[in-house]
PDB file of N, CA, C and O in Angstrom:
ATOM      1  N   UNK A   1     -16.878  10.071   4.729  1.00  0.00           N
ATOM      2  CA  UNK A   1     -16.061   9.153   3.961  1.00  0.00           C
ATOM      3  C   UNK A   1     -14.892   8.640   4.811  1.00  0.00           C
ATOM      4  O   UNK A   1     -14.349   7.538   4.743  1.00  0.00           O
ATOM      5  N   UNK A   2     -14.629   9.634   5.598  1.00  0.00           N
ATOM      6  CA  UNK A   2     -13.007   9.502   6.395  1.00  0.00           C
ATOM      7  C   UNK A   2     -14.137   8.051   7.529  1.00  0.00           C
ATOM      8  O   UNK A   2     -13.661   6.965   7.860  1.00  0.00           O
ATOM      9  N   UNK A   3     -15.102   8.361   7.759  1.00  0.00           N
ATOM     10  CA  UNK A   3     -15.349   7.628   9.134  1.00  0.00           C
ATOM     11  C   UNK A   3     -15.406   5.934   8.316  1.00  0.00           C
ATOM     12  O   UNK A   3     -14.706   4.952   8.568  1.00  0.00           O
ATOM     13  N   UNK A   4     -16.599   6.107   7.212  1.00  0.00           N
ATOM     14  CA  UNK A   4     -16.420   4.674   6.974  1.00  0.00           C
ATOM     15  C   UNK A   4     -15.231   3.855   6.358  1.00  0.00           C
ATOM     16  O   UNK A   4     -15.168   2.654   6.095  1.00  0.00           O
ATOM     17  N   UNK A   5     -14.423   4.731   6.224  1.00  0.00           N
ATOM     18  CA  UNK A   5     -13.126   4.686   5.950  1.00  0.00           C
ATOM     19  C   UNK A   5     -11.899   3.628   6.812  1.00  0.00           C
ATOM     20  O   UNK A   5     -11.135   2.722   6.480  1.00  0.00           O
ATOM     21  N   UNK A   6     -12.206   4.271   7.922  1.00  0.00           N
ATOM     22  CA  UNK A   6     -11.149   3.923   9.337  1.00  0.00           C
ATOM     23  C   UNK A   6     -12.165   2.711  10.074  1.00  0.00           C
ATOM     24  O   UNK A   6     -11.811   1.916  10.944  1.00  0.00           O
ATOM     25  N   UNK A   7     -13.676   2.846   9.378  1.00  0.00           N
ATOM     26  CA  UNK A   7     -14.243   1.528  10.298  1.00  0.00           C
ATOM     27  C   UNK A   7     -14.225   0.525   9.499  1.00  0.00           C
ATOM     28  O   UNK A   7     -14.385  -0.574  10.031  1.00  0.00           O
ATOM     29  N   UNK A   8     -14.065   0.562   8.269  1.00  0.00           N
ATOM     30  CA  UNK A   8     -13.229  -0.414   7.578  1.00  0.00           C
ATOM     31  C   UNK A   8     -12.169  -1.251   7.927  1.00  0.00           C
ATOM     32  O   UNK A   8     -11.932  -2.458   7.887  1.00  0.00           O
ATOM     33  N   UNK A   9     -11.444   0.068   8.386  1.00  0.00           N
ATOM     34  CA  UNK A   9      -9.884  -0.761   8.491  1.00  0.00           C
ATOM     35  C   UNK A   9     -10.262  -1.272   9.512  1.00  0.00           C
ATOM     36  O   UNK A   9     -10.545  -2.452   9.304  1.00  0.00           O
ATOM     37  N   UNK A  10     -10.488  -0.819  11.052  1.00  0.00           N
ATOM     38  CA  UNK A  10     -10.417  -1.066  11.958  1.00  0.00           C
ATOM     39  C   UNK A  10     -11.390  -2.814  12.114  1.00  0.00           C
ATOM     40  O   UNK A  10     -11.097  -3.516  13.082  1.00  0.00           O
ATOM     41  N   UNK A  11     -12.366  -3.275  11.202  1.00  0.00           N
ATOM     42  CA  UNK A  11     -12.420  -4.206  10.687  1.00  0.00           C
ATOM     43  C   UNK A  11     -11.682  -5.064  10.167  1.00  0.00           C
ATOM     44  O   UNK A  11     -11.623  -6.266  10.423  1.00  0.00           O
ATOM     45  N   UNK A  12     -10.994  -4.350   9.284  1.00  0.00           N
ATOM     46  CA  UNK A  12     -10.061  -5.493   8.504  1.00  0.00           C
ATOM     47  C   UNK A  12      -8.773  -5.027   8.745  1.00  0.00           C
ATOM     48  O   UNK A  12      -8.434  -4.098   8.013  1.00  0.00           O
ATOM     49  N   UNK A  13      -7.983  -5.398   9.540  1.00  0.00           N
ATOM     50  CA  UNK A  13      -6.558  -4.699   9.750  1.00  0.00           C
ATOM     51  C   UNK A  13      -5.999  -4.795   8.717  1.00  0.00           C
ATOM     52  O   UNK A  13      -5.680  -3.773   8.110  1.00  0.00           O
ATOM     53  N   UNK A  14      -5.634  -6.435   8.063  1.00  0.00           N
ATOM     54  CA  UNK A  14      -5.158  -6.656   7.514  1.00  0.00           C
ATOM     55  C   UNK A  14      -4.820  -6.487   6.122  1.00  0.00           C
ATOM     56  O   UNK A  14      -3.747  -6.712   5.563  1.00  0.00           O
ATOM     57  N   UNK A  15      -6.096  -5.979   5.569  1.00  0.00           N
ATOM     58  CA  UNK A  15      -6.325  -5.766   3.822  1.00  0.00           C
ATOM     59  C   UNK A  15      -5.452  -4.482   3.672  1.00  0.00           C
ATOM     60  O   UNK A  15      -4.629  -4.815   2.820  1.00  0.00           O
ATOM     61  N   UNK A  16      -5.178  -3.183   4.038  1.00  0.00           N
ATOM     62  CA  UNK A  16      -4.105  -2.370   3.638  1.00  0.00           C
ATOM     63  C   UNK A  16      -2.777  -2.735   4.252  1.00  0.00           C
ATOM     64  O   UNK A  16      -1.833  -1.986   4.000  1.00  0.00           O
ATOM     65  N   UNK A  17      -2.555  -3.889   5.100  1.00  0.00           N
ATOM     66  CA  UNK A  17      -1.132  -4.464   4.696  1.00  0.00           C
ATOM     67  C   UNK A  17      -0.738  -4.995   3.373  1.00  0.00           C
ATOM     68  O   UNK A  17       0.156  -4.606   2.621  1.00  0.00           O
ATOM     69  N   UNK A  18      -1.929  -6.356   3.184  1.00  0.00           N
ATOM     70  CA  UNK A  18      -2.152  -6.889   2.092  1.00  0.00           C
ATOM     71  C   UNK A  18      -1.926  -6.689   0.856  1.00  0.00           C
ATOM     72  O   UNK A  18      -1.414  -7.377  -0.028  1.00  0.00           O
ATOM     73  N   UNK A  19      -2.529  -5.290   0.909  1.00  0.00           N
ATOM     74  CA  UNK A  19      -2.417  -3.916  -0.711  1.00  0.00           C
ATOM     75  C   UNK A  19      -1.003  -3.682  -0.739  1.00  0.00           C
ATOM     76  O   UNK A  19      -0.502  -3.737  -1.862  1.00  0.00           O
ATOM     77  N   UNK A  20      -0.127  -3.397   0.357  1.00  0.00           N
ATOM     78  CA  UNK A  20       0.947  -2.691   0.215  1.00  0.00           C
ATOM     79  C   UNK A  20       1.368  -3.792  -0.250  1.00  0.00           C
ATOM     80  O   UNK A  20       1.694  -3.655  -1.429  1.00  0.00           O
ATOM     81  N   UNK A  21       1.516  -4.860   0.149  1.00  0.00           N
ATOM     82  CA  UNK A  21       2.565  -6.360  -0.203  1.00  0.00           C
ATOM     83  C   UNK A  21       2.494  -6.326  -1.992  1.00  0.00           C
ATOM     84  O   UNK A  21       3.414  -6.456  -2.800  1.00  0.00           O
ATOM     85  N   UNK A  22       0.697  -6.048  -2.267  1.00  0.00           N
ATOM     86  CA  UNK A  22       0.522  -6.190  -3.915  1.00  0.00           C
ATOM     87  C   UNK A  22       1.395  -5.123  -4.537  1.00  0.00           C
ATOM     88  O   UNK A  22       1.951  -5.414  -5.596  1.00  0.00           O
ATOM     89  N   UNK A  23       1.568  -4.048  -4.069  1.00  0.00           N
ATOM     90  CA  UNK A  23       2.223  -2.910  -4.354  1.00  0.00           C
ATOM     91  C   UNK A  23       3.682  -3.165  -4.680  1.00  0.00           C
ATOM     92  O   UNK A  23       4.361  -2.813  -5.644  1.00  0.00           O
ATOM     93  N   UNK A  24       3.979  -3.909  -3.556  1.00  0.00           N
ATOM     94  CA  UNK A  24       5.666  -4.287  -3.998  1.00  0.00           C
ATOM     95  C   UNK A  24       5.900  -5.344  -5.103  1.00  0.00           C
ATOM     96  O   UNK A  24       6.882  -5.387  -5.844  1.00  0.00           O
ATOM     97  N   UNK A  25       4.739  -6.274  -5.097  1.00  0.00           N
ATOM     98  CA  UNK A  25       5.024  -7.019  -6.281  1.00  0.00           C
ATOM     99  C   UNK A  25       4.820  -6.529  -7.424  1.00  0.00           C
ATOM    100  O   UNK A  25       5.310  -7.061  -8.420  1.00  0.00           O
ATOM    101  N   UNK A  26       4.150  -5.558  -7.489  1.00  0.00           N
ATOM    102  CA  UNK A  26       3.472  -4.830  -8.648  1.00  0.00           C
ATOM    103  C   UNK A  26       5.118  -4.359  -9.021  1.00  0.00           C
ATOM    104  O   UNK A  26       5.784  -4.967  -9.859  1.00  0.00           O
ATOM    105  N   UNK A  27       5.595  -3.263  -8.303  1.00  0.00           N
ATOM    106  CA  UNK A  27       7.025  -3.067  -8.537  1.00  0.00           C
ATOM    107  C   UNK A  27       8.228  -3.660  -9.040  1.00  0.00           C
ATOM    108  O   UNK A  27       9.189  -3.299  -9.719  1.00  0.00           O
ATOM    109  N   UNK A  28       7.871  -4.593  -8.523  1.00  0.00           N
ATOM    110  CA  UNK A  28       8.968  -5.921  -8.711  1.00  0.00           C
ATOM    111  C   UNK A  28       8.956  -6.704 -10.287  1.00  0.00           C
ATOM    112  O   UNK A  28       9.910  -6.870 -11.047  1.00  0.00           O
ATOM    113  N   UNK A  29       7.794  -7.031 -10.429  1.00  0.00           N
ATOM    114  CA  UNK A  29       6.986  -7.207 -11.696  1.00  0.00           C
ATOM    115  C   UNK A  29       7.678  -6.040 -12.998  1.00  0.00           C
ATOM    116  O   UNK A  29       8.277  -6.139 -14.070  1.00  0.00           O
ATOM    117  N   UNK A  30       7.368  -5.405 -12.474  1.00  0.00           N
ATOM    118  CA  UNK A  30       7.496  -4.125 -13.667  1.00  0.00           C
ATOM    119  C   UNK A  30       8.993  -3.406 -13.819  1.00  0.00           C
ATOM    120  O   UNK A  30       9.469  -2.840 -14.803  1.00  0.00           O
ATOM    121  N   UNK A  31       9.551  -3.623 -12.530  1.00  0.00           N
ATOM    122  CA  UNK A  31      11.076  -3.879 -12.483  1.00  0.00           C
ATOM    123  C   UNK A  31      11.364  -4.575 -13.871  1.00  0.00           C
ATOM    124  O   UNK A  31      11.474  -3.966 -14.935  1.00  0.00           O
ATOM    125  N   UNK A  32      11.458  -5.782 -13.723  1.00  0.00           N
ATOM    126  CA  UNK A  32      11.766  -6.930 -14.252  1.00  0.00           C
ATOM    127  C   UNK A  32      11.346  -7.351 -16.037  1.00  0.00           C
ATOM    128  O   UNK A  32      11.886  -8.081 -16.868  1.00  0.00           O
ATOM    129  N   UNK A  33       9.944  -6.343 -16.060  1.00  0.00           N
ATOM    130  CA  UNK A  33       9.177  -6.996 -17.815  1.00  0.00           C
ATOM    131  C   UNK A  33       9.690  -5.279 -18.048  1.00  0.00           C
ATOM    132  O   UNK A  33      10.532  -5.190 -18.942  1.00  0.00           O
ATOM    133  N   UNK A  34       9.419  -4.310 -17.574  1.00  0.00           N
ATOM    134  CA  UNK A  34      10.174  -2.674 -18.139  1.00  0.00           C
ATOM    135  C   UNK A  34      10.785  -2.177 -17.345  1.00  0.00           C
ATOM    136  O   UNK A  34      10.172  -1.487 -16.530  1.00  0.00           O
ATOM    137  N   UNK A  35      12.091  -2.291 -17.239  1.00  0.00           N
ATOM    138  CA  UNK A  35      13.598  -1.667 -16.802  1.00  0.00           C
ATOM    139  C   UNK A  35      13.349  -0.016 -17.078  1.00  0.00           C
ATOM    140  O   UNK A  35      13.658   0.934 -16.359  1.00  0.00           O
ATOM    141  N   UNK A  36      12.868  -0.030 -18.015  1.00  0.00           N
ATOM    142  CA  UNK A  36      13.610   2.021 -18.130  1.00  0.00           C
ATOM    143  C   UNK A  36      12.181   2.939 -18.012  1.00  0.00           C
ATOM    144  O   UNK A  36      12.063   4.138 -18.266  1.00  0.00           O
ATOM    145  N   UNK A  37      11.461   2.287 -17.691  1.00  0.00           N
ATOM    146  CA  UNK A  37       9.806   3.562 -17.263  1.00  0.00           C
ATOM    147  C   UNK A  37      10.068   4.170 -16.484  1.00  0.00           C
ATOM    148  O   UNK A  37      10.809   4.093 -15.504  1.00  0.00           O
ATOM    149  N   UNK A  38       9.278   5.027 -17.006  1.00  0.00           N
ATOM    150  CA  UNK A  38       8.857   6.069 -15.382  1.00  0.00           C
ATOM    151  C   UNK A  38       8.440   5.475 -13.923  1.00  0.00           C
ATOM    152  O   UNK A  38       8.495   6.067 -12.845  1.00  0.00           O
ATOM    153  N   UNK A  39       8.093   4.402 -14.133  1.00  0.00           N
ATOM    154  CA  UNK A  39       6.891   4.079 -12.938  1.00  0.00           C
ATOM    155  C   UNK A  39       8.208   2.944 -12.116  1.00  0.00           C
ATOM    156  O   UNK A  39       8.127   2.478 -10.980  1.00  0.00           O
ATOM    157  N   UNK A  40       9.232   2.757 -13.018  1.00  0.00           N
ATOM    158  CA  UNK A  40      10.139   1.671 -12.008  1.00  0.00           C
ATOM    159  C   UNK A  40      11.218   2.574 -11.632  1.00  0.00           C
ATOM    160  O   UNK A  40      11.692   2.475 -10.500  1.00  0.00           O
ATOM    161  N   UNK A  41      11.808   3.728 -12.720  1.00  0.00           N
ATOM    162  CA  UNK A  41      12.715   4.641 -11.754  1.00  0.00           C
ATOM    163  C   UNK A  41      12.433   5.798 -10.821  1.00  0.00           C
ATOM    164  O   UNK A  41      13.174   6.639 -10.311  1.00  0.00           O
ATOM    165  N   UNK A  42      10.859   5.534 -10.744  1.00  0.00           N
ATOM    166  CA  UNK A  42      10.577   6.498  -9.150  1.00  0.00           C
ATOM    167  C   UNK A  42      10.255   5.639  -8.785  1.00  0.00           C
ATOM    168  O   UNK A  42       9.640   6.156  -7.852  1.00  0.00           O
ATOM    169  N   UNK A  43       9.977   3.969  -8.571  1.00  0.00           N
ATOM    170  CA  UNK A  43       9.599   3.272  -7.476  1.00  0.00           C
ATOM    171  C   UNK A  43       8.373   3.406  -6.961  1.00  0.00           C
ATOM    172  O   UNK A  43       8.213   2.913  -5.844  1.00  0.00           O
ATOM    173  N   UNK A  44       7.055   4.175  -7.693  1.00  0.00           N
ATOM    174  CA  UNK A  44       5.968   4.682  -7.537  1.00  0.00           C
ATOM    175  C   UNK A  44       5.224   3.935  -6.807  1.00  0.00           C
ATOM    176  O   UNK A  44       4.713   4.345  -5.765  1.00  0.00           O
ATOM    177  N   UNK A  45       5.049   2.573  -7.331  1.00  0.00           N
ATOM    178  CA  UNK A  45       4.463   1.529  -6.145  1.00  0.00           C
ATOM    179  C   UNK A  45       5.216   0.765  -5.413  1.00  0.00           C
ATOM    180  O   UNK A  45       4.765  -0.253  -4.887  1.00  0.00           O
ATOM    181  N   UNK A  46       6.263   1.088  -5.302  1.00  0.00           N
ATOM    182  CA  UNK A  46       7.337   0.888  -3.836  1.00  0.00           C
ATOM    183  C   UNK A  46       6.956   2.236  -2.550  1.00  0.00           C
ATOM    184  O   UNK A  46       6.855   2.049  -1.337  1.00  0.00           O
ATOM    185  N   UNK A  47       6.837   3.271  -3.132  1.00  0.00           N
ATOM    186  CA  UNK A  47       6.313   4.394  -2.264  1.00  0.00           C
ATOM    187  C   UNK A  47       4.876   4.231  -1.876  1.00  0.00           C
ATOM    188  O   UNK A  47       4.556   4.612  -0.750  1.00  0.00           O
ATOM    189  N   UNK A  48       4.030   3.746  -2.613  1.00  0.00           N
ATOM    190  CA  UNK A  48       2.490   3.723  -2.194  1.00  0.00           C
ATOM    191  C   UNK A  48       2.552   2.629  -1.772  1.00  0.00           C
ATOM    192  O   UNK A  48       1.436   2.392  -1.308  1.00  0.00           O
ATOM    193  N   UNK A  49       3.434   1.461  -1.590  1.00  0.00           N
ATOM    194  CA  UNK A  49       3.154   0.683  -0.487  1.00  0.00           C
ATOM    195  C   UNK A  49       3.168   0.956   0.774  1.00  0.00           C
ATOM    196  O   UNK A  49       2.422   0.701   1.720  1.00  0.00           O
ATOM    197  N   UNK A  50       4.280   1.597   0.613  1.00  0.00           N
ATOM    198  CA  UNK A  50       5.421   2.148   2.297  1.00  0.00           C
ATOM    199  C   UNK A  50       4.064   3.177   2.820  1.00  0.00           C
ATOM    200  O   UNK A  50       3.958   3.172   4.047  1.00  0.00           O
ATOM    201  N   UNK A  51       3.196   3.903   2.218  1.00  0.00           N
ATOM    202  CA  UNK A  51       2.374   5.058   2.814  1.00  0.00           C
ATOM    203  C   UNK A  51       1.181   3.934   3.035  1.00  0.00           C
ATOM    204  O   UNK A  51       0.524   4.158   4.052  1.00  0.00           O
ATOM    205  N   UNK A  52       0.795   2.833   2.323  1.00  0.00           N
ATOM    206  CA  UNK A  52      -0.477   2.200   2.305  1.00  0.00           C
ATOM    207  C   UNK A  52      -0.297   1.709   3.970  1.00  0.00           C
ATOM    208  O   UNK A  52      -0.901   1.951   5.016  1.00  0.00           O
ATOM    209  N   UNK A  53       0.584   1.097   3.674  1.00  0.00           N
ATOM    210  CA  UNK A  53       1.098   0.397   4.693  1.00  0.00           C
ATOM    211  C   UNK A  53       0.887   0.549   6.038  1.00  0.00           C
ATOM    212  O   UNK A  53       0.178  -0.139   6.772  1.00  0.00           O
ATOM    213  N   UNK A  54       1.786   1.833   6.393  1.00  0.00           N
ATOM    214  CA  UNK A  54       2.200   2.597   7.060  1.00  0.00           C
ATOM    215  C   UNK A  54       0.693   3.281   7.612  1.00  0.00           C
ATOM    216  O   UNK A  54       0.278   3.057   8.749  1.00  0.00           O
ATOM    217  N   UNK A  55       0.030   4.058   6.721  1.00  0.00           N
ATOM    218  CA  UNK A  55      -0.804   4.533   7.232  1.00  0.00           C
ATOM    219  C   UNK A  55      -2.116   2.987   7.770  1.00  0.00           C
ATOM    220  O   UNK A  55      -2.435   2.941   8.958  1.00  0.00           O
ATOM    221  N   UNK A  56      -2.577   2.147   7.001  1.00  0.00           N
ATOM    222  CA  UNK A  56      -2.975   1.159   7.556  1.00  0.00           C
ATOM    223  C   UNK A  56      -2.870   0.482   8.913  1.00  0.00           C
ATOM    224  O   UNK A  56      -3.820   0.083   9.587  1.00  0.00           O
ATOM    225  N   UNK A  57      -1.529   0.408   9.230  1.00  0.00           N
ATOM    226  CA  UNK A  57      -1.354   0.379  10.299  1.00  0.00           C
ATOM    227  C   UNK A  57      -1.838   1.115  11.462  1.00  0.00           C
ATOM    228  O   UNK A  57      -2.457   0.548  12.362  1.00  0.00           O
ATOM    229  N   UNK A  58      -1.588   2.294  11.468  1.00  0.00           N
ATOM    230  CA  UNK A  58      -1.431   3.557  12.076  1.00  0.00           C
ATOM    231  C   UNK A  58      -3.111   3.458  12.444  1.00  0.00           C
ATOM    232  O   UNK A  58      -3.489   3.436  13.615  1.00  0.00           O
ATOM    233  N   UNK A  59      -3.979   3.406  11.389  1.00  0.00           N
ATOM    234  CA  UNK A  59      -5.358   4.134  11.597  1.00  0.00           C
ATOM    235  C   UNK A  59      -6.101   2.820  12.664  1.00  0.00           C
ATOM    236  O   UNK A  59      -6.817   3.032  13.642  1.00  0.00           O
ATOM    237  N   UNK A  60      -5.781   1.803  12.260  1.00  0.00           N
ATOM    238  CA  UNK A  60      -6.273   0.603  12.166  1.00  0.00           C
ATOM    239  C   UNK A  60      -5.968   0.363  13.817  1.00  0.00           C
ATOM    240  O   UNK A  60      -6.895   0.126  14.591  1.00  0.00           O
ATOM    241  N   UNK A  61      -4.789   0.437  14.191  1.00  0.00           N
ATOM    242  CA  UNK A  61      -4.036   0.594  15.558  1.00  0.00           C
ATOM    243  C   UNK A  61      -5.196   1.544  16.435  1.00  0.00           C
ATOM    244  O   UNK A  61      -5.919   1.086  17.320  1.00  0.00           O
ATOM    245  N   UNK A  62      -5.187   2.748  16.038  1.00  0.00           N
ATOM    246  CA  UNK A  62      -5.540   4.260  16.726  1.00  0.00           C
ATOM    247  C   UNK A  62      -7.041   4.086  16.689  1.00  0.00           C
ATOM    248  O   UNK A  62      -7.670   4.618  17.603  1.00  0.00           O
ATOM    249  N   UNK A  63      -7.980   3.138  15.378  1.00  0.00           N
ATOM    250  CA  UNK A  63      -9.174   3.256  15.909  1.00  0.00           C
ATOM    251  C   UNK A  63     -10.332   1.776  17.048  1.00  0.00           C
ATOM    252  O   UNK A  63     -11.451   1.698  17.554  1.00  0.00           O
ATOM    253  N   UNK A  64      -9.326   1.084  16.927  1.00  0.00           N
ATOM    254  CA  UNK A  64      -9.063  -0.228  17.495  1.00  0.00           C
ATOM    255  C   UNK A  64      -9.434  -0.086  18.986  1.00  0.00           C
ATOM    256  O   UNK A  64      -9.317  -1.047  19.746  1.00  0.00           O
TER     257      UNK A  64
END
């Protein structure tokens, strides 16, 4: 799973940048229509962008 995983990315660099970007809007979004949830005062998809991201990069770079 891990292999077709990273030959994915290493295909598509770009689509787990992509995700993370949806991630922040997703945040932003939900910021804005529900102020007092759970899911906007931990920033939940502000954090799973930053790791989507982040790790996307990383794998995508390293199997390249």
């Amino acid at each position: 799973m891990v292999n077709r995983l990273s030959d994915y990315i290493a295909e598509h660099k770009g689509v787990p940048v992509l995700i993370a970007v949806v991630f922040v809007v997703v945040n932003f979004v939900l910021g804005v229509l529900a102020p007092g949830s759970w899911l906007v005062t931990s920033n939940l998809f502000l954090h799973l962008a930053v790791i989507t991201g982040l790790l996307g990069i990383l794998i995508g770079d390293a199997v390249a």
